[in-house]
C-alpha positions as CSV (number, residue, x, y, z in Angstrom):
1,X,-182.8,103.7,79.0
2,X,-185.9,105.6,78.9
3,X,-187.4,108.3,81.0
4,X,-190.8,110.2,80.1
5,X,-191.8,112.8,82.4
6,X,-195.3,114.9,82.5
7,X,-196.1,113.9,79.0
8,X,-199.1,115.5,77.9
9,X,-200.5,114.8,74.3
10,X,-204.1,114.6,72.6
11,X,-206.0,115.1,69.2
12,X,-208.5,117.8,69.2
13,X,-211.3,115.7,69.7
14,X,-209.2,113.6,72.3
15,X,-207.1,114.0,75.4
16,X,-204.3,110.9,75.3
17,X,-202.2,111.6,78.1
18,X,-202.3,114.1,81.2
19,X,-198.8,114.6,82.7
20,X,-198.1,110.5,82.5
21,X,-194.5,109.9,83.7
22,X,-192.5,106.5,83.2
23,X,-189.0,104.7,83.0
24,X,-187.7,101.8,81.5
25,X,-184.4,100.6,82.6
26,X,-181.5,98.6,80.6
27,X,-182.8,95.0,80.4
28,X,-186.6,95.1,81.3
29,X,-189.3,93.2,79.4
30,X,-192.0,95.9,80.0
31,X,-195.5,95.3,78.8
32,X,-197.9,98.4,78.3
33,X,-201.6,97.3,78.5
34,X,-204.8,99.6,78.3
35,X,-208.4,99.6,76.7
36,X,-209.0,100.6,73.2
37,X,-208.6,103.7,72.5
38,X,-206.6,105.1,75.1
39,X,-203.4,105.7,72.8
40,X,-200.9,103.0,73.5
41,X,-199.8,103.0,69.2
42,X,-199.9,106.6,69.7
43,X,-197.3,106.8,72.6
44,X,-195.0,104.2,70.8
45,X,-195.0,106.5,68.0
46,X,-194.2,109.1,70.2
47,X,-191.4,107.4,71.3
48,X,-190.0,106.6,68.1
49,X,-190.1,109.9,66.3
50,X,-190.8,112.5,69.1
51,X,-190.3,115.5,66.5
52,X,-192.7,114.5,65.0
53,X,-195.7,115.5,67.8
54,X,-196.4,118.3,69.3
55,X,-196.3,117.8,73.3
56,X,-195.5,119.0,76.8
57,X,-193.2,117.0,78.8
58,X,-190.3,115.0,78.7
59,X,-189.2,112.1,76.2
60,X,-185.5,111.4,77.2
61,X,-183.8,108.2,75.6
62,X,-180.5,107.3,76.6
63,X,-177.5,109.4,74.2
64,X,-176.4,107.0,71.1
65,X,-179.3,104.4,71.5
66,X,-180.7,102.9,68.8
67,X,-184.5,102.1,68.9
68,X,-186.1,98.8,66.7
69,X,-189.2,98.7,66.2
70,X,-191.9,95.8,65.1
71,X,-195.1,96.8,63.7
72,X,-198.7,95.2,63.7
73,X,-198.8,94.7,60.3
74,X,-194.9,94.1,58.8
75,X,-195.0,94.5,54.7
76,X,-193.9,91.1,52.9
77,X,-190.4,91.4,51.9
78,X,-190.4,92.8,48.6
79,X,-187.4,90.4,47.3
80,X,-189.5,86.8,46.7
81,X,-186.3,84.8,45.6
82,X,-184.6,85.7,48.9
83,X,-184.1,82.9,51.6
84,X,-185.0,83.5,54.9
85,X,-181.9,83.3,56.5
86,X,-180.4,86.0,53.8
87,X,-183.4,88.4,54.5
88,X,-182.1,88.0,58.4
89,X,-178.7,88.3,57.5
90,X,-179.5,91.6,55.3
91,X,-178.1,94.4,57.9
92,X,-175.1,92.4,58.9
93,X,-174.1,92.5,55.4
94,X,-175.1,95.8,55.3
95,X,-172.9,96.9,57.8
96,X,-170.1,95.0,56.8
97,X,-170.2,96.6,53.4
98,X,-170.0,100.2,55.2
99,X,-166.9,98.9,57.1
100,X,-164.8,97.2,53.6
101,X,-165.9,100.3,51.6
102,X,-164.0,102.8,54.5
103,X,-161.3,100.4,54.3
104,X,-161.5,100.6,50.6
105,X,-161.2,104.0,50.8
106,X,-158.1,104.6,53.3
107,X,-155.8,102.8,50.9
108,X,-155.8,105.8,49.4
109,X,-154.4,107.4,52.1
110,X,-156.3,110.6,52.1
111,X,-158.5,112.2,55.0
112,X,-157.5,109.3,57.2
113,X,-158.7,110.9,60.6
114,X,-161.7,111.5,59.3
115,X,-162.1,108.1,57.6
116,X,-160.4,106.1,61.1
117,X,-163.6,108.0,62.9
118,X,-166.0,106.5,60.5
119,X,-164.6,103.6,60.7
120,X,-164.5,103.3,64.5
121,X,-168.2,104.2,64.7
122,X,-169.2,102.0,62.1
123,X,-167.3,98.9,63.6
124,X,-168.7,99.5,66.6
125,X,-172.6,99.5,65.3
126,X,-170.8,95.8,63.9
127,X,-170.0,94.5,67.4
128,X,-173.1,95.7,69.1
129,X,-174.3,93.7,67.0
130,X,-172.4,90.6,67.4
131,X,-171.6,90.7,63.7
132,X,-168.6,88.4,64.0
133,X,-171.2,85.5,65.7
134,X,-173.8,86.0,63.6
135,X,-174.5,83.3,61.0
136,X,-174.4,81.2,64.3
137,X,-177.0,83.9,65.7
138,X,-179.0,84.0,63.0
139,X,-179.2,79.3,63.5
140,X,-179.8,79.5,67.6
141,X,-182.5,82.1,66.7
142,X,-184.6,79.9,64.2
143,X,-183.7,77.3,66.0
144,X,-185.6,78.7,69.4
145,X,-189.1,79.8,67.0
146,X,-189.1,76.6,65.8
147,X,-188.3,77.7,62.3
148,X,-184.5,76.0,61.7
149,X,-186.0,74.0,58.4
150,X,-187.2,77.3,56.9
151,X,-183.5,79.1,57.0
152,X,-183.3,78.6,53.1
153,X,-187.2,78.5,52.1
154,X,-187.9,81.8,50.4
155,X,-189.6,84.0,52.4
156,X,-192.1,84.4,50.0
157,X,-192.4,80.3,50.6
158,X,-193.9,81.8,54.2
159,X,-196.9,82.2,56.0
160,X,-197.8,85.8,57.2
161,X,-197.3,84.7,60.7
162,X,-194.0,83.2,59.7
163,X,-192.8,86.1,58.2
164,X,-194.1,88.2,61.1
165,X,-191.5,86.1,63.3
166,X,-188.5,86.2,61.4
167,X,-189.2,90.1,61.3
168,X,-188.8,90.0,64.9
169,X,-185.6,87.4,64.7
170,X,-184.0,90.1,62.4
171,X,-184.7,93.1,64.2
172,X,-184.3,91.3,67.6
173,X,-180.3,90.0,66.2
174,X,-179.1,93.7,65.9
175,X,-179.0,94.5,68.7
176,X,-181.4,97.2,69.2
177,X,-180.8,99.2,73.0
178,X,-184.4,99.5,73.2
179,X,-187.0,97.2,71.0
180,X,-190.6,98.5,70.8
181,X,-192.9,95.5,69.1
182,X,-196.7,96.6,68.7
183,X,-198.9,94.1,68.8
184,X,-196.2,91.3,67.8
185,X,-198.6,88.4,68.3
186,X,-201.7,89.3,66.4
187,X,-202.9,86.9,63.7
188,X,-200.3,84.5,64.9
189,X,-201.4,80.7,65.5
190,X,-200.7,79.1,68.8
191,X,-197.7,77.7,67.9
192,X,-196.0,80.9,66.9
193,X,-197.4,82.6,70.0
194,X,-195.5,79.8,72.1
195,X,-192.3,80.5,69.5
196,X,-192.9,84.6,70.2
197,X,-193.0,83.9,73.7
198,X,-189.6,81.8,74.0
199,X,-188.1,84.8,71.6
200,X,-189.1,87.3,74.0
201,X,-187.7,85.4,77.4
202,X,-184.2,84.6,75.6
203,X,-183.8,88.4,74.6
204,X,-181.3,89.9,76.5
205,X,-182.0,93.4,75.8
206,X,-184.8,95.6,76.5
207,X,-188.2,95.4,75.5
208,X,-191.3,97.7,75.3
209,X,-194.5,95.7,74.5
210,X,-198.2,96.5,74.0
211,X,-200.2,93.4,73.5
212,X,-203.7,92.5,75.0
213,X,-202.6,88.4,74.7
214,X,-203.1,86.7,78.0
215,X,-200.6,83.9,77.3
216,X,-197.6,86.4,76.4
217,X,-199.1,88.5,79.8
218,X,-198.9,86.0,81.9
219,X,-195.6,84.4,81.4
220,X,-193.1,87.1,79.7
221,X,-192.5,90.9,80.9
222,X,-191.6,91.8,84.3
223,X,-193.2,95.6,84.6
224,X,-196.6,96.3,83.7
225,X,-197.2,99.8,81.9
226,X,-201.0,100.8,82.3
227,X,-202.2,103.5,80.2
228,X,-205.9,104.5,81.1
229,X,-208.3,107.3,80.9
230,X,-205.3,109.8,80.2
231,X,-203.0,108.3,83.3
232,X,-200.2,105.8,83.6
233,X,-199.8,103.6,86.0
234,X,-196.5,101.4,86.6
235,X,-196.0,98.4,88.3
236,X,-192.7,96.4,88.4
237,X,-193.5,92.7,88.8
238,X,-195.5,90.6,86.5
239,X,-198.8,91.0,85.0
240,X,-200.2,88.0,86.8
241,X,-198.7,90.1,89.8
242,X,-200.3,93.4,88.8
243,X,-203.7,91.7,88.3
244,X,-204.0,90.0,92.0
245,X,-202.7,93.6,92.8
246,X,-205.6,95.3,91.7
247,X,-208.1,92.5,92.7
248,X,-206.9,93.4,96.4
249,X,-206.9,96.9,95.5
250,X,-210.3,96.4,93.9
251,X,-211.9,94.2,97.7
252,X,-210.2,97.7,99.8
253,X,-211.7,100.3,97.8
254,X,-215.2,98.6,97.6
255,X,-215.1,98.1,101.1
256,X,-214.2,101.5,101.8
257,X,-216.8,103.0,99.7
258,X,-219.3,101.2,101.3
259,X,-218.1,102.1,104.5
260,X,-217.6,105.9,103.3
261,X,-221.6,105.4,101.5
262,X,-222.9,104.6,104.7
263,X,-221.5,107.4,106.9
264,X,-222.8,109.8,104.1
265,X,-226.0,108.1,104.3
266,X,-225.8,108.8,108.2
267,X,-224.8,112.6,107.8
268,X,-227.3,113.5,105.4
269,X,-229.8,112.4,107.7
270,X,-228.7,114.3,110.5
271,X,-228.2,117.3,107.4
272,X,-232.3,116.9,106.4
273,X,-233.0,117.3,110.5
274,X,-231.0,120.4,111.5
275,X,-232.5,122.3,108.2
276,X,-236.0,120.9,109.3
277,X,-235.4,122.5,112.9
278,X,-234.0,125.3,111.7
279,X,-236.8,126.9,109.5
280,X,-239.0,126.1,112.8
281,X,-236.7,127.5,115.2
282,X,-234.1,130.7,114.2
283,X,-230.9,130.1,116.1
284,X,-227.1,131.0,115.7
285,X,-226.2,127.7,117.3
286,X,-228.4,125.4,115.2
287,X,-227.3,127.6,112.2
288,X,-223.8,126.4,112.8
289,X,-224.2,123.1,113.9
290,X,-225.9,122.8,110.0
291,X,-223.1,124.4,108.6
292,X,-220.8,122.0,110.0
293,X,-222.2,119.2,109.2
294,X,-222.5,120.0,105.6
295,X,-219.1,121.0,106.0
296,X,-218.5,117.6,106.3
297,X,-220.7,115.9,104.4
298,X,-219.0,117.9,101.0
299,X,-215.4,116.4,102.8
300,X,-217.0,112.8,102.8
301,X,-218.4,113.2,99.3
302,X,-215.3,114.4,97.5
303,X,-212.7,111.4,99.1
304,X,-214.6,108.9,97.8
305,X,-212.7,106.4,96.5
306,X,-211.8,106.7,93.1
307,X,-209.4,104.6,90.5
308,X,-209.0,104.7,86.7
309,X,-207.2,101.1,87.1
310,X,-209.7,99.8,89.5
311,X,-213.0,100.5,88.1
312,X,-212.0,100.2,84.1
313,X,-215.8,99.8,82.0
314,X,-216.1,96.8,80.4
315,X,-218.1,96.8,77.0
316,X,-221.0,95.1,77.3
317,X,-221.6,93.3,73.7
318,X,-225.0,91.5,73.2
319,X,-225.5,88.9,70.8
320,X,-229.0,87.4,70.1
321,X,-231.7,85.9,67.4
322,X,-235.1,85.1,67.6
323,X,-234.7,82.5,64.7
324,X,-232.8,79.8,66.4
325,X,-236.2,78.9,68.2
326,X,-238.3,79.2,64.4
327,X,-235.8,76.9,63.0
328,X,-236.3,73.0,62.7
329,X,-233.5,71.8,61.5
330,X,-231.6,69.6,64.0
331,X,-227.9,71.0,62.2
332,X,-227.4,74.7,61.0
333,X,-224.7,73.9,58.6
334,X,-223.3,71.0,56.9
335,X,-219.7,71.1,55.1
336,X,-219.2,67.8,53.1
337,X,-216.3,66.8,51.5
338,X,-215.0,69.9,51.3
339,X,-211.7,71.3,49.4
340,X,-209.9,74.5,48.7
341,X,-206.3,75.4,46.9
342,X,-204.2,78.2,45.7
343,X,-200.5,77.6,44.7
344,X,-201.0,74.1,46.8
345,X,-203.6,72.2,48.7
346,X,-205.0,74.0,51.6
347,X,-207.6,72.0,52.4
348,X,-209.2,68.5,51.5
349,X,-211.9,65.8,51.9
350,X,-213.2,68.2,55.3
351,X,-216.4,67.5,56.1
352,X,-218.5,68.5,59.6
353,X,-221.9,69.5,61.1
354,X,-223.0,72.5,63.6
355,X,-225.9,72.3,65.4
356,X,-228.1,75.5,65.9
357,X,-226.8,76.4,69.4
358,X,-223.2,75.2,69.1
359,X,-220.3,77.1,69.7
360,X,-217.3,75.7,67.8
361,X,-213.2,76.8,67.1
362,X,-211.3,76.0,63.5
363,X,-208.2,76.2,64.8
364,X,-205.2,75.5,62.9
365,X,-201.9,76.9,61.6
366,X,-201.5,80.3,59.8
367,X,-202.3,79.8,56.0
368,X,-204.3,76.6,56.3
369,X,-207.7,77.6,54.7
370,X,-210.0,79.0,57.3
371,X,-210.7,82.2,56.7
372,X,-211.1,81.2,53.2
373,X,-213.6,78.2,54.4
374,X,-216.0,80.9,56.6
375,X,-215.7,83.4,53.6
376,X,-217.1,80.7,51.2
377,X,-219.6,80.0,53.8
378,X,-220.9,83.5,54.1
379,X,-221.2,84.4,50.5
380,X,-222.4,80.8,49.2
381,X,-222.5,79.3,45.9
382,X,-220.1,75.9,46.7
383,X,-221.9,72.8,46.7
384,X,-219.9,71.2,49.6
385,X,-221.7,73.8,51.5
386,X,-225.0,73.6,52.5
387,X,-227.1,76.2,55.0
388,X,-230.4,75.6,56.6
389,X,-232.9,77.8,54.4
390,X,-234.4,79.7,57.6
391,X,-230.8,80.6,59.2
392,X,-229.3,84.4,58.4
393,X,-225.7,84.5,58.8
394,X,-223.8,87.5,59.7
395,X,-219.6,87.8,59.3
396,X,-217.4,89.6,60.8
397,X,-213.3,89.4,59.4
398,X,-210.2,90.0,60.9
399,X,-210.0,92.6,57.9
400,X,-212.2,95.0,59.2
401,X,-212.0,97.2,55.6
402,X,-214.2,93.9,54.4
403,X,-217.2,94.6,56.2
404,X,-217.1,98.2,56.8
405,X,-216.0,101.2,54.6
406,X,-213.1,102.6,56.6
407,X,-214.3,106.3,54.6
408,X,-217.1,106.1,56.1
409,X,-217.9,107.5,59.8
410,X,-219.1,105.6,62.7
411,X,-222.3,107.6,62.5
412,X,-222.7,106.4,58.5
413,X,-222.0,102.5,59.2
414,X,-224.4,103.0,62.4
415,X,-227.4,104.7,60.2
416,X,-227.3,101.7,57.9
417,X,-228.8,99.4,60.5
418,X,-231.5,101.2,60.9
419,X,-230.8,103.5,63.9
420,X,-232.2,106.5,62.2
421,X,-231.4,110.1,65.2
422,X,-227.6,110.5,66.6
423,X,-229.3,109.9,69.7
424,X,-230.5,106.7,68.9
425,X,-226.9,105.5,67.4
426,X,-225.4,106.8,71.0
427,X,-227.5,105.1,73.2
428,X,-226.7,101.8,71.2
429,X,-223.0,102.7,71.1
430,X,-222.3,103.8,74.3
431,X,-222.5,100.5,76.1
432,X,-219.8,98.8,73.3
433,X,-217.3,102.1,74.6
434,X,-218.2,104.3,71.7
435,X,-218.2,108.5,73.7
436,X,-220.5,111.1,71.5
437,X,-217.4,112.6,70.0
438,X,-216.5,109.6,68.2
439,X,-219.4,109.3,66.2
440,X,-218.3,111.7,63.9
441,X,-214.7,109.7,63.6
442,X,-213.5,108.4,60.2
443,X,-213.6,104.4,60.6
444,X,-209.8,104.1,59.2
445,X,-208.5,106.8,62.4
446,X,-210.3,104.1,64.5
447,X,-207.7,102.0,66.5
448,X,-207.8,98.2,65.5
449,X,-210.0,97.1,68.4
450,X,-212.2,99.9,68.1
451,X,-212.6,98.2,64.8
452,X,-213.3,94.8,65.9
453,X,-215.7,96.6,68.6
454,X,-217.6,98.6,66.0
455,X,-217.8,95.3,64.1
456,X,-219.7,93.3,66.8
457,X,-222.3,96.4,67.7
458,X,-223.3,96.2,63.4
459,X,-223.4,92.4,64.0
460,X,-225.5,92.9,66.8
461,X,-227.8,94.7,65.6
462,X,-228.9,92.0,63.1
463,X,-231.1,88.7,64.1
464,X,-228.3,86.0,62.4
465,X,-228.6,82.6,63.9
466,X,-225.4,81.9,62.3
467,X,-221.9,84.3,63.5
468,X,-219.0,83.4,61.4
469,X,-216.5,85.2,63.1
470,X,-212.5,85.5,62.1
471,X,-210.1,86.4,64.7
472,X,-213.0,88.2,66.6
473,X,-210.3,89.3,69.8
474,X,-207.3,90.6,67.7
475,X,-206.8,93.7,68.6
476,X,-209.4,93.7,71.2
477,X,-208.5,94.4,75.2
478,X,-208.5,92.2,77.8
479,X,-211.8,93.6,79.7
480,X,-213.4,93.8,75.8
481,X,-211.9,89.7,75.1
482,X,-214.1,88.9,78.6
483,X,-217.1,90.2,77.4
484,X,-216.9,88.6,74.0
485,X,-216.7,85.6,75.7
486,X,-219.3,86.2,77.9
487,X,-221.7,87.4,75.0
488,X,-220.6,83.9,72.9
489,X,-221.3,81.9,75.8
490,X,-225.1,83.7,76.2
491,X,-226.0,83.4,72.7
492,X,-228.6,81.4,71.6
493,X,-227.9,80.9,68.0
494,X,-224.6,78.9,66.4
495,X,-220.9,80.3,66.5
496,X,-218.3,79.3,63.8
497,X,-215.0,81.5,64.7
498,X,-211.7,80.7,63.5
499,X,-209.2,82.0,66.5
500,X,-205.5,81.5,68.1
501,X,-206.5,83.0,71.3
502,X,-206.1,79.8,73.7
503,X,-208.3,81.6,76.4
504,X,-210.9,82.6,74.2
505,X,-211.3,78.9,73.0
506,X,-210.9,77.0,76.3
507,X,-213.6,79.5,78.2
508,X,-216.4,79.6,75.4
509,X,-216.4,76.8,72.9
510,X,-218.2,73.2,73.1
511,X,-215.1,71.7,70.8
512,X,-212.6,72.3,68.2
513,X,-212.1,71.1,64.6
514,X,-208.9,70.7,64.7
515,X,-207.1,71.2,61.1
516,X,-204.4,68.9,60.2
517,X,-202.7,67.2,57.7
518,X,-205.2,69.6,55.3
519,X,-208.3,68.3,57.0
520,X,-210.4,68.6,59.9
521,X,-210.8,66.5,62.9
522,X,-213.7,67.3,66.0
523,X,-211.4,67.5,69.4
524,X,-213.4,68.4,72.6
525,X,-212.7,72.0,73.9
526,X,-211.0,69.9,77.5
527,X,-208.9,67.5,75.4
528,X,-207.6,70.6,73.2
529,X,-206.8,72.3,75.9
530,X,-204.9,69.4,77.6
531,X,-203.3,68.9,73.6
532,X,-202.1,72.3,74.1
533,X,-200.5,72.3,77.5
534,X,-198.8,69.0,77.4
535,X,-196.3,70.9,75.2
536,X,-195.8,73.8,77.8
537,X,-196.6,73.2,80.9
538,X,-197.2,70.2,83.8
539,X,-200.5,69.3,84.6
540,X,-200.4,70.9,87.5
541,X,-200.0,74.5,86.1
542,X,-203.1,73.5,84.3
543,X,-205.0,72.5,87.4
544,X,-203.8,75.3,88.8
545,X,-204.8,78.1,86.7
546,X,-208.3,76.5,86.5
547,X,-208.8,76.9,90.5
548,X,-207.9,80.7,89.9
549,X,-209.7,81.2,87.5
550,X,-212.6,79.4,89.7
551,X,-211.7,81.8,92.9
552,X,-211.5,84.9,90.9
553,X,-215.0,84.1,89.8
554,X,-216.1,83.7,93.5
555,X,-214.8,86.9,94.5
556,X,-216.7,88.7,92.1
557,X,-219.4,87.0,93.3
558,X,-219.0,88.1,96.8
559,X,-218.2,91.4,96.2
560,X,-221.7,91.6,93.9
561,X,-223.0,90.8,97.5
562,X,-220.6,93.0,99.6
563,X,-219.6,90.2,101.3
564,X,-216.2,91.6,101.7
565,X,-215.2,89.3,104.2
566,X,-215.6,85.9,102.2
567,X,-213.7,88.1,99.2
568,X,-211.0,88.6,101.4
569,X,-210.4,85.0,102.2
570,X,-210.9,83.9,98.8
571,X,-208.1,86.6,97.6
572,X,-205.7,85.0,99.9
573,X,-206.4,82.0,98.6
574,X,-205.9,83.0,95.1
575,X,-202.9,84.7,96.4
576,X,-201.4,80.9,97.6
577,X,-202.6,79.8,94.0
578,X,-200.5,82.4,91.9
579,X,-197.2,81.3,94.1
580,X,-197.6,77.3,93.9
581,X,-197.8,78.7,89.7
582,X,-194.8,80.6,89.9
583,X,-192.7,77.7,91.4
């Protein structure tokens, strides 16, 4: 289907690829992963409209196949009185138009080869894609997102994650011989992830994904793409597959360099003696016995193990305040009786409290009134609101052109907090994955998690006791989603985030308001969790993943003491977890 060979590509600031080579055969569900940055929009781009780059290599797409395509952010469908099940039906029509008007036209008998070619081409776009089935299509397909009540709402009736899904339903139903999505599930609530991931198992034909979401990773594609520090790896299996893969990969090669460390260790040793003896002592023997061995020493230095995949850098984000421990308030913020509407109730009658070191989840369905709740708490002025006076709050939104003037530089945002030399603004940059040759980047030619990232270093550098944060991990990579949790779980102030990431609420949060029926109700972050698996999976799955999760943590933990051995039991271990999961 598709075949890329020595691909080579960057931006003059920026190498992207380096002679990456892939395939993707008729039917696979193929997932490309990678950290931010490291040009996975780019390369689906590339794909798309290759004449539109300049590159060395290959792009080869099978003759006569049509590419679909999905993007992050699809426009709102421009027609507000149209249903949702005519906006699907749209190229159907389409195409059935083409075919009556040929017909049309070869009752008039003239150029009939001509129109008979037409017509053969265009009926067979029609049957490729089902076109005779598919009204019935178009049911089974609403039907599986969980979306058969809203075939004759009108789409502008919809919720932006809504729409985002029927998008896919549309573009999935014609028949596409390859579909590239990009990002499909960001922004999406839980239940449309869970509908996005039942689309993407019932599709018959043959994906290309990039998402960083751990619940569509773990349970949809079936060959892993990883694009890092300009190479591509690929992998044909699943992700959960790919990830033990590397963790084994990762226990080897540490044991290995250590092994490799200590025999340089040894030569250089026996390196600093023979040059000792031989400024005392001129000989042609002891001469060559020194060149030999640093000979080898060079040989043992350069095979050093060494992976891009293995040993990717994780951003290290640090969030901290030295107010929570002035403050003397026993809560941090107080909602009461809260209420918020547009066209229709959002929200009513929603009161809660936060204390000053609690880290909470709103969690609800897309267009419900949260991010319009944390936006009215950062900028004040409602009386169902109230703030303790000595807490600073800091915000950071899943529109990142809220907070930061996308104009604007990384350098300029980074000034603005204070760092005054470029120096400086490295230093504090480098450890969130910012290089010295981004600093002078334009905010909007940022990728979206570069966003988010450059988001949480500004945050960072202020002393809030209070972090409102919207959709903090869209957009963010897997390794950068860890360390936000990590950083939430060591903070010693409050955390208010509205978020759909499952993981990122059942690893960091003390409990959930939970929005329903256009209120909110406090769920503990074990009983959501439990609220949301009991609609997917047995219990045992969720026992399960807990104890990997658990054993993946102990490994790390032995490697941190080179303990290689106890890793390598614990990796088989994890190894009998993943199958008794895949059952």
């Amino acid at each position: 289907m598709l075949k890329v060979t020595e691909l080579s590509y960057g931006f003059p600031q920026k190498d992207l690829y380096n002679k990456i080579s892939f395939t993707v055969e008729d039917g696979q569900h193929c997932v490309l992963i990678g950290t931010n940055g490291t040009g996975k929009s780019t390369l689906l781009q590339m794909l798309l409209e290759p004449q539109e780059y300049l590159y060395e290599g290959k792009i080869e797409i099978e003759p006569g196949s049509r590419i679909g395509y999905v993007s992050q952010f699809p426009g709102k469908n421009e027609n507000s009185d149209q249903t949702v099940f005519d906006y699907i039906s749209e190229p159907f029509v389409r195409q059935q138009e083409k075919i009556n008007q040929i017909c049309a036209e070869m009752e008039h008998g003239e150029n009939m080869d001509e129109l008979f070619e037409q017509y053969q081409t265009e009926w067979d776009v029609f049957n490729a894609m089902d076109g005779d089935h598919y009204e019935v299509n178009i049911k089974k397909q609403l039907k599986l997102a969980g979306l058969e009540k809203a075939a004759q709402l009108k789409t502008s009736e919809l919720s932006g994650g809504e729409y985002k899904l029927i998008s896919m339903i549309r573009e999935m139903l014609t028949g596409p011989a390859l579909l590239i999505m990009d990002e499909p599930d960001a922004f999406l609530d839980f239940e449309n992830v869970n509908a996005l991931r039942n689309l993407i198992n019932q599709h018959k034909g043959t994906l290309l994904v990039v998402t960083h979401n751990r619940y569509l990773l773990n349970h949809c594609f079936d060959k892993v793409l990883h694009l890092e520090n300009t190479e591509l790896q690929e992998f044909d299996g699943s992700y959960v597959d790919y990830h033990y893969l590397m963790l084994q990969t990762k226990i080897e090669q540490m044991e290995l360099a250590a092994s490799d460390l200590a025999e340089i260790e040894r030569n250089q040793k026996i390196v600093e003696r023979l040059r000792k003896q031989a400024t005392l002592i001129v000989s042609a023997a002891r001469g060559r016995a020194l060149h030999a061995r640093v000979s080898l020493l060079e040989r043992l230095q350069a095979r050093k193990t060494r992976s891009p995949f293995i040993e990717v850098p994780h951003p290290q984000i640090n969030l901290h305040t030295d107010l929570v421990e002035e403050e003397k308030e026993d809560v941090v913020l107080k909602v009461e009786d809260y209420s918020v509407s547009f066209d229709e109730q959002l929200l009513e009658h929603v009161s809660f409290e936060i204390g000053p070191k609690d880290k909470v989840a709103i969690v609800g369905s897309n267009g419900t009134g949260k991010t319009t709740l944390l936006r009215e708490i950062m900028h004040g002025g409602n009386d169902s609101i109230w703030i303790a006076p000595e807490a600073e709050v800091a915000y950071l939104s899943q529109m990142q052109g809220e907070t930061m003037d996308e104009s604007q530089t990384v350098l300029e945002i980074m000034d603005a907090t204070g760092l005054e030399t470029k120096k400086e603004v490295l230093e504090y940059l480098s450890p969130y994955g910012f290089a010295e040759d981004m600093l002078e980047q334009r905010i909007d030619s940022l990728s979206g998690g570069e966003k988010n990232l450059l988001q949480l270093a500004v945050l960072s550098r202020g002393n809030a006791s209070l972090l409102l944060l919207d959709e903090p991990t869209s957009h963010l990579d897997i390794y950068a989603q860890e360390s936000l949790e990590e950083a939430i779980l060591g903070y010693n102030g409050a955390v208010l985030m509205v978020s759909h990431d499952f993981y990122t609420i059942a690893n960091c949060v003390d409990y959930v308001l939970y929005v329903e029926d256009k209120t909110v109700r406090r769920v503990s972050a074990r009983k959501f969790r439990k609220m949301i698996y009991a609609d997917h999976f047995d219990k045992d799955y969720l026992e399960l993943e807990k104890k990997k999760k658990e054993t993946e943590v102990r490994i790390y933990q032995a490697l941190g003491k080179r303990d290689y051995e106890t890793a390598r039991t614990l990796s088989d271990q994890m190894g009998e977890l993943i199958a008794a999961m895949q059952k």
